[in-house]
N, C-alpha and C positions, 0 to 999 in steps of 0.2 A: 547548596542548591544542586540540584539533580539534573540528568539530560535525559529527554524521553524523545526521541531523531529516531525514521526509519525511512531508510530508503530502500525501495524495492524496484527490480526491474523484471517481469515476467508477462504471462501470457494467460489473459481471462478464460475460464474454463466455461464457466458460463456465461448466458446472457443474463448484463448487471436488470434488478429490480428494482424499478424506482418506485415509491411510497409517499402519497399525500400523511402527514401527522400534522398534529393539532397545532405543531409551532413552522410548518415548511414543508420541505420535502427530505428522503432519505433515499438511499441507493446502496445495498447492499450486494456484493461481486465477489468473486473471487479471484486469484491468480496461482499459477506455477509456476515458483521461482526455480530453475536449473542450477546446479551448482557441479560444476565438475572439477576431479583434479586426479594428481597419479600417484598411485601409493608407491612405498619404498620397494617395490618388488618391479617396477613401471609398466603396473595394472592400472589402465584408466578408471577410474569412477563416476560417474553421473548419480544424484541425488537428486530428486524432484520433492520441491517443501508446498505444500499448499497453504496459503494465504489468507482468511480470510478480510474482508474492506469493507467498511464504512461509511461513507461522505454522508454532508447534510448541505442545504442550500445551491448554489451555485453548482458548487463541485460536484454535486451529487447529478445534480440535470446532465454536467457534461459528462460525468462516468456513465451514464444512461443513455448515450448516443452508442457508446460504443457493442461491439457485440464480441461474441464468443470468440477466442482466439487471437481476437485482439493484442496486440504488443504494446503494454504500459511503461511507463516510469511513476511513479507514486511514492510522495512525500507526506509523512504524516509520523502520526505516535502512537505506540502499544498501549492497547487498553483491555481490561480486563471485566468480562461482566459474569456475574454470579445469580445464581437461578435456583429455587427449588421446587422439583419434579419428581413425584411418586413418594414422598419425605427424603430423598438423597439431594445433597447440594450441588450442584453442576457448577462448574469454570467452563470459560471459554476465552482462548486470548483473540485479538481481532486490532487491526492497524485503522486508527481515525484516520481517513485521505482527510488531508490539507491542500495538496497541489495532485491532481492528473495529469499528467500529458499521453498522446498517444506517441508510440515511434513508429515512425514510417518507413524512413529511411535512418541507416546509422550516422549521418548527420545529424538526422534530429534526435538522435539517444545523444550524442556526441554535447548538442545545445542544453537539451532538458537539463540533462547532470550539471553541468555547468552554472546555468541557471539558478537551480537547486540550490546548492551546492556555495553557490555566492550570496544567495539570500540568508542561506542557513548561518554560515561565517557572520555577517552583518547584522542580523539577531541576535547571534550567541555574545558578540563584543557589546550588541547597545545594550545587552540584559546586564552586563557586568560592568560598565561604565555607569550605570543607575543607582 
């Protein structure tokens, strides 16, 4: 068995677009995750990855309140959709949201994670107790 878990914490670049489809709704967002650290010389580094997101249902309404700039936590799985365009075959990787939260305060990044984070524990043991 495999593990397909992604946890992100960044800041939506855009404003998310939510989408009536044939089976619910969609909401496609994006984020920039920051990533900093200090190389062996101790030159700091900052890396900025851009994200893009996914939800359907529920999740997707509540990624649709939020707006540009926004500060997320976002729990889901890497997925892979493939397209072709002019005869060339396009990839695109892109994160399915399972769980949003917004953070407000570093409290509530402090909770989200946690949360997260203890659900995902309690999944991963009832998947393998099965």
């Amino acid at each position: 068995m495999n593990t397909n878990l992604v946890l992100l914490e960044g800041n939506l670049t855009h404003a998310p677009e939510l989408k009536t489809i044939s089976n619910g709704k969609v909401c496609n967002a994006s984020i920039a995750v920051n990533e900093t650290y200090t190389k062996a010389n101790g030159t700091d580094v900052r890396h900025t990855s851009y994200v893009n997101l996914e939800a359907f249902g529920p999740t997707a309404e509540a990624l649709a309140k939020l707006s540009k700039g926004s500060k997320i936590f976002v729990k889901g799985v890497l997925r892979m959709d493939s397209w072709e365009s002019d005869g060339q075959r396009r990839t695109t990787l892109k994160i399915k949201v399972d769980l949003v939260y917004p953070i407000l305060f570093e409290t509530t990044k402090s909770i989200a994670k946690e949360t997260v984070v203890n659900k995902t524990v309690r999944e991963a043991k009832s998947s393998v107790d099965n």
